[in-house]
N, C-alpha and C positions, 0 to 999 in steps of 0.2 A: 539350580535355576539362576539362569545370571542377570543380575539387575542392572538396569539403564536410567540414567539421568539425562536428559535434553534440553537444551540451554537456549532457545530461541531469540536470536538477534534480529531486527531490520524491518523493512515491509511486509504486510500481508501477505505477498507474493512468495515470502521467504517460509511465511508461518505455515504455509499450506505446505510445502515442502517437508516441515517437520511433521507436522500432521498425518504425510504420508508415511514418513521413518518411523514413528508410534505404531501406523498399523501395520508395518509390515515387521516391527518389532514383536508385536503381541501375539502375531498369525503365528512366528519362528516359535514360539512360548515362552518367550524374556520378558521378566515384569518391569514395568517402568515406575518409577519414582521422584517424585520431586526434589527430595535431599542430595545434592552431589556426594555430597561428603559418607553417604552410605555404599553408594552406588562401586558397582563392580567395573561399568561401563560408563564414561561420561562424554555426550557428543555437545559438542561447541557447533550450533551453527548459525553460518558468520554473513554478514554484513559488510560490503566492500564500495559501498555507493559512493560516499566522500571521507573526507581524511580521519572526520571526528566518530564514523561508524566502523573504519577499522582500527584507531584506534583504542574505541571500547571494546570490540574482536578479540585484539592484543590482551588486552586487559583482564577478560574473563577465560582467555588461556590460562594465562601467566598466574592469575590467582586459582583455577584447581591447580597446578601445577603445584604449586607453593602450599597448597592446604594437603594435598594426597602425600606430600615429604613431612610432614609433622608427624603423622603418625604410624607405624611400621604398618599396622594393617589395611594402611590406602597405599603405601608402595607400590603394590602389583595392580591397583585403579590401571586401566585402560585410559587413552582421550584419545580421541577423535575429533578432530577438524573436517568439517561440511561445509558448506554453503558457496554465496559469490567471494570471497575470498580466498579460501582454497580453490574454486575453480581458478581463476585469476592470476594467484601468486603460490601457488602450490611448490614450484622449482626453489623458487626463494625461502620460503618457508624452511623446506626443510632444510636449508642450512641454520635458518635462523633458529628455529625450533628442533632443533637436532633431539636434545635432551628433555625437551617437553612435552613434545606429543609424538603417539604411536602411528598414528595412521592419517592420510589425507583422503578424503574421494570427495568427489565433483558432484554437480547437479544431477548428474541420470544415473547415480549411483545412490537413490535415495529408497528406492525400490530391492535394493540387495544389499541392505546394511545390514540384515541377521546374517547371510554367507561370511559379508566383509569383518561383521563382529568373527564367528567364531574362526576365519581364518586368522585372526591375530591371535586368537587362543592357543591355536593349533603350534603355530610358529613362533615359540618365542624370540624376540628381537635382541642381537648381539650388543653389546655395551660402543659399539664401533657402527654397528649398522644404521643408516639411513631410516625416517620413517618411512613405512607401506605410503605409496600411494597408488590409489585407483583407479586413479581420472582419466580419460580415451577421449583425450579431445574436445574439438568444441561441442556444445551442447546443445543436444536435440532432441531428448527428451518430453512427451509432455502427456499428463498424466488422463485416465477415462473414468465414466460414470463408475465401473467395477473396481478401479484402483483401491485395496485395503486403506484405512484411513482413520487416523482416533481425532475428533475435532477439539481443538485446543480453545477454542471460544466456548463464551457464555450459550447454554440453550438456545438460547431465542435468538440468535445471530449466526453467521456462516458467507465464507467467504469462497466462492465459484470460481476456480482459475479456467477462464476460457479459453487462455491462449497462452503462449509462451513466445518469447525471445522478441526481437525488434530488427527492423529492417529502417528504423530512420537516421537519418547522418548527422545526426547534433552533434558539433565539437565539444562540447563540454563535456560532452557523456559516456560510458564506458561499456555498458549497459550489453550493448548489441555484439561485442564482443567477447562480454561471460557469458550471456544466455543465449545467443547465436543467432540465428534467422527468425524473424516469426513464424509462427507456426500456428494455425487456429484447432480444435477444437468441431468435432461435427456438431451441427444445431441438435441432431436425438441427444447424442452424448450430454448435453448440456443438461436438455430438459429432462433425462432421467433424472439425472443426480438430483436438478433442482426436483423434483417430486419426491424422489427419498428424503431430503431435507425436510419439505414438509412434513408430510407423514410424522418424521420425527419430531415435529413441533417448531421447527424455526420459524421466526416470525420475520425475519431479515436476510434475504439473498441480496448478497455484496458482491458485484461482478468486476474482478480483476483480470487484469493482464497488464504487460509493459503498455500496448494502445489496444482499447479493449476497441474503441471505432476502425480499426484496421482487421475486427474480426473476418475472417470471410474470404475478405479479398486476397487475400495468396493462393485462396484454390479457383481462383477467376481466370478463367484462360489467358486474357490480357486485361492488366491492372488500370480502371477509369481514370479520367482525370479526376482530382479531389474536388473539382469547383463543380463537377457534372453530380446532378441529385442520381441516389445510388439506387437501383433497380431491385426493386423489395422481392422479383419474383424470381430473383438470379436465389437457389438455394439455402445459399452457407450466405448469412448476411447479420448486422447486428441486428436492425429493423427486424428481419425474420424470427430471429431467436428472442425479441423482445415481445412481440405478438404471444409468440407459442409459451415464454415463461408468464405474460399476464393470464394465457386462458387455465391454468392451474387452476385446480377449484383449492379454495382455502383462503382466510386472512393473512398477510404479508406483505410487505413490500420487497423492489428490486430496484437495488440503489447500483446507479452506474458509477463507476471510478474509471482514472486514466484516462482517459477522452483524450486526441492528440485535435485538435485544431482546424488540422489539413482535411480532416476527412467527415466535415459534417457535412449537413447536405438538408435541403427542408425535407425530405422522406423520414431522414431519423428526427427530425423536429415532430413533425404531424404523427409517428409514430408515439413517442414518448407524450404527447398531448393524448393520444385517444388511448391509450392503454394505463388505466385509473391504479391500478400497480405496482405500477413505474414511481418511486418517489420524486419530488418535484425537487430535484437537483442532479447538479451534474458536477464533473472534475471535470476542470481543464485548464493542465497547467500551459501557459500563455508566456511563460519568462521573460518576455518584453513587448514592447508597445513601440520602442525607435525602430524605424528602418534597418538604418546602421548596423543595431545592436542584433538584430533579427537574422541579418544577412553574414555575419560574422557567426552566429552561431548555429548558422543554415538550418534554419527551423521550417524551411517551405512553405511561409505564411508572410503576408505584409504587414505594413500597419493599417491600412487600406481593409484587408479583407479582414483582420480582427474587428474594427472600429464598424465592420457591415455584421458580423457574426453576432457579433453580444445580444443586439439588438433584436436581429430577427428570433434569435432563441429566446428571449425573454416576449416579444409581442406572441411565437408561436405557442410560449408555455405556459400561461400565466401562471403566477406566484411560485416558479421559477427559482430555487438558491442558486445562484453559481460562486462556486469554489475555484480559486486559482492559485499560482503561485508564481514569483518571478525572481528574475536572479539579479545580484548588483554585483559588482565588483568584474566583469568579465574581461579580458584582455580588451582594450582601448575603448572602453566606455568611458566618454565624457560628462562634462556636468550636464550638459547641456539633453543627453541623452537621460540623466537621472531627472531634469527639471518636468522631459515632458515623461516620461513613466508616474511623475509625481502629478501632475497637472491629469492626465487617463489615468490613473486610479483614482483621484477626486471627483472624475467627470463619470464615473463608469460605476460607482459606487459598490463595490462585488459584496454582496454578502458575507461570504469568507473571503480572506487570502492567509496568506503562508509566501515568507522570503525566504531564500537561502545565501550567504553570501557564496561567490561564487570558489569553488577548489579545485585546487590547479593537478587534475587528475593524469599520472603515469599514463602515458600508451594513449593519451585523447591529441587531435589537434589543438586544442584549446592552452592544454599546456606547453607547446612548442611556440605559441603567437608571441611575437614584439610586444610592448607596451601591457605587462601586468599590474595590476593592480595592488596598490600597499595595502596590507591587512587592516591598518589604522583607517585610512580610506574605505576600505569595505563596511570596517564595522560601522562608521559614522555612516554610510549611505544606509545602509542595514536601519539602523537606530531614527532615521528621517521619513523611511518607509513604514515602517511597523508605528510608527507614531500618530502619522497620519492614517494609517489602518485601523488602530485602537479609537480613533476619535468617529470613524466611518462606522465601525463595530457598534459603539454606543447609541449610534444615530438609529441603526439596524434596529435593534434590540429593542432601541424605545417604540418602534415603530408596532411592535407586537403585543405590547401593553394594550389590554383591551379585548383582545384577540381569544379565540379561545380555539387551542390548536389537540389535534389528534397525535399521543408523544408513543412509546414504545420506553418500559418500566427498565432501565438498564442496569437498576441495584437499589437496596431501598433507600428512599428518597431521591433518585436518581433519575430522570428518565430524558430520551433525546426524542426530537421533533422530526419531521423529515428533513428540516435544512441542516440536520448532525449527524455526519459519519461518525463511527467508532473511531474512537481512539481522538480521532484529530481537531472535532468540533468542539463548538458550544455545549455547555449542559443546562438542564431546565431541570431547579430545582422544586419539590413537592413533597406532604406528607406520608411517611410510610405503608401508609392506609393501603396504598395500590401494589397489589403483590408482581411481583419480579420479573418480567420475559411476557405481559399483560398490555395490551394499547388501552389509553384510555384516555377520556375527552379532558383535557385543564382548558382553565381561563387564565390566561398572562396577568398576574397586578404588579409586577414589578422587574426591574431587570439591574444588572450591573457590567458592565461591559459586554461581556461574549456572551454571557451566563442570565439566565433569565428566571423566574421567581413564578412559580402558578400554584396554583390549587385546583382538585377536582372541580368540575363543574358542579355550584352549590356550595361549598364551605367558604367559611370566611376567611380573608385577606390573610398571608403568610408572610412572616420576616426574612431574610436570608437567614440571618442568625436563630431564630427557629427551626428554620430547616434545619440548618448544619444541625443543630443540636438535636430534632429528630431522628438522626442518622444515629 
């Protein structure tokens, strides 16, 4: 029986991806494993967003690579490269990786990696030969409710890919070019799966896509304007699939990720208000606030319609997180352009944010523009931002002291509030007492930057350093 190791890199978006390679690993009858260094089969799949995610890509190559030559009985280990990176750079690759890895496949190759495993079996590779690769192109792929699948997250969480690929033209981004056109996702398809979820006990449906607000609209005969409110009785819609994911009977929440900007509308506002479900936040990365900086990176938004957006989403949701995230350093951003991003994020106060400084990605407009930016210069704008974040952050924080919020147990002593996505939020810490993948009521007594400090409702007042040391 041949064992598989799977090395998961990058976004959610990626994790689901492996998650489908697991099941369709298990269905062939390959056991999988967590140890590389046992494993018969080891898949690397990769990450290729910015420079610093394929450079760790590179890295947990190069290190099975290096670990399966120490010892004579990992020589004949297999590696596999997957993900946005082999789709992407897969020609390149295999020069660069001649001697390191066996095999390449792409995104719609995720679904046939027990054929693609044992045809490497089949064929041994010439000391001269190229590696396999078995990528077809761009990618169009995108996965249904019956899709095999082994879920790589904690129980009580799970992430819904409702759509795949991107049709927006951000210069910075690369995005729509590895995973290809959008493509949605039918509203049954959705609601199955999320009911099986339940069933199985998740207590977190996490709805992803490149722009999950874009769901729908490519099976729309002709595509609305984005400023026109979006027609809830037109089939395949987010609105639609958000209704039919809240009337699920069971305890859970349905956190929306990705949200592109362009495409709200007060339909999905008053939606996400009256569907109690719905957790009270949203993603929406926003990457600038200039004009300028907005129209250089053709984001199809002004400063104008952000600076009306925030606001109606927060009067339409009350108590509302919204998550964002913005970029510094993009080809001819000025100061003047970082004073007022700095000045609307003071004004705008975001619950979360997240910067990236900006990289100068192969194959984008963005990397061909005049007037780049010094990395020195990045990182300081980078360091002016997230400074003034952290001091926002705390203001946040203390605001919930007092408060007594409904969190979701994410590991002992551990648990997140609706305004914490997985992985990338705040944590609310608390005593072990509340068992694991469990909602349950705290009262806020304390907080420290992102990170906030509760006790069941009824116990008495907790230290952080108590906590941690609970743990």
């Amino acid at each position: 029986m041949i064992k598989v190791s799977l090395i998961s890199l990058g976004c959610a978006k990626n994790l689901v991806d492996s998650e489908i390679m697991v099941g369709h690993l298990l269905q062939a009858g390959m056991t999988i494993i967590p140890e590389a260094e046992q494993a018969d089969v080891v898949i690397v799949n990769t990450c290729s967003f910015i420079d610093s995610s394929k450079e760790e890509s590179i890295g947990h190559i190069l290190e099975v690579h290096q670990n399966r030559g120490m010892k004579k009985r990992r020589q004949h280990q297999k590696l596999i490269v997957a993900g946005c990176m082999s789709q992407r750079f897969s020609k390149n690759l295999s020069t660069e990786l001649h001697d390191e890895v066996d095999a390449f496949i792409g995104l719609d190759q995720v679904t046939k990696i027990g054929p693609i495993i044992e045809e490497i079996y089949a064929k041994e590779r010439g000391a001269h030969e190229a590696p396999a690769s078995f990528i077809e192109g761009r990618s169009t792929y995108i996965p249904d409710y019956d899709t095999p699948r082994f879920r790589l997250t904690p129980k009580h969480f799970a992430y819904i890919k409702i759509a795949e690929g991107c049709n927006h033209p951000c210069t910075f981004c690369i995005i729509p070019q590895i995973r290809g056109r959008h493509r949605s996702r039918t509203v049954e398809s959705v609601v199955a799966e999320a009911r099986q979820l339940v069933r199985e006990g998740v207590r977190e449906l996490n709805l992803i896509s490149q722009d999950t607000t874009f769901f729908g609209m490519d099976t729309w005969a002709e595509r609305p304007n984005p400023r026109t409110p979006v027609d809830s009785s037109r089939g395949t819609a987010l609105t639609t699939l958000l209704r039919q994911l809240n009337a699920i009977e069971g305890d859970f929440w349905i956190r929306l990720l990705y949200t592109h900007p362009a495409h709200w509308s007060d339909e999905l506002i008053r939606t996400i208000a009256e569907c109690p479900k719905v957790a009270r936040y949203i993603d929406i990365p926003l990457q600038h606030i200039s004009d300028h900086m907005l129209g250089l990176m053709q984001r199809e938004t002004s400063s104008a319609y952000i600076r009306d957006l925030i606001p109606r989403i927060r009067r339409g949701i009350p108590g509302i997180a919204i998550r964002t995230t913005f970029i510094v350093g993009f080809p001819g951003e000025t100061e003047a352009d970082v004073d007022e991003l700095s000045a609307f994020i003071q004004e705008t106060k975001f619950e979360r944010l997240g910067v990236f400084r900006y990289s100068q990605e192969e194959g984008t407009r963005g990397a061909k523009m005049e007037n780049q930016i010094a990395p020195k210069i990045k990182e300081a704008r980078w360091h002016r931002i997230m400074k003034l974040q952290r001091e926002i952050a705390a203001e946040v924080s203390k605001s919930f002291v007092g408060r007594t919020l409904r969190v979701l147990v994410e590991e002992p002593g551990v648990a997140r509030g609706e305004a914490d996505a997985p992985d990338i939020d705040g944590r609310i810490y608390l005593p072990i007492t509340v068992p694991v993948g469990d909602f349950a009521n705290v009262k806020i007594n304390g907080y420290e930057d992102y990170d906030l400090l509760a006790l069941p409702v009824g116990q008495e007042p907790l230290t952080r350093k108590v906590a941690k040391q609970a743990q």
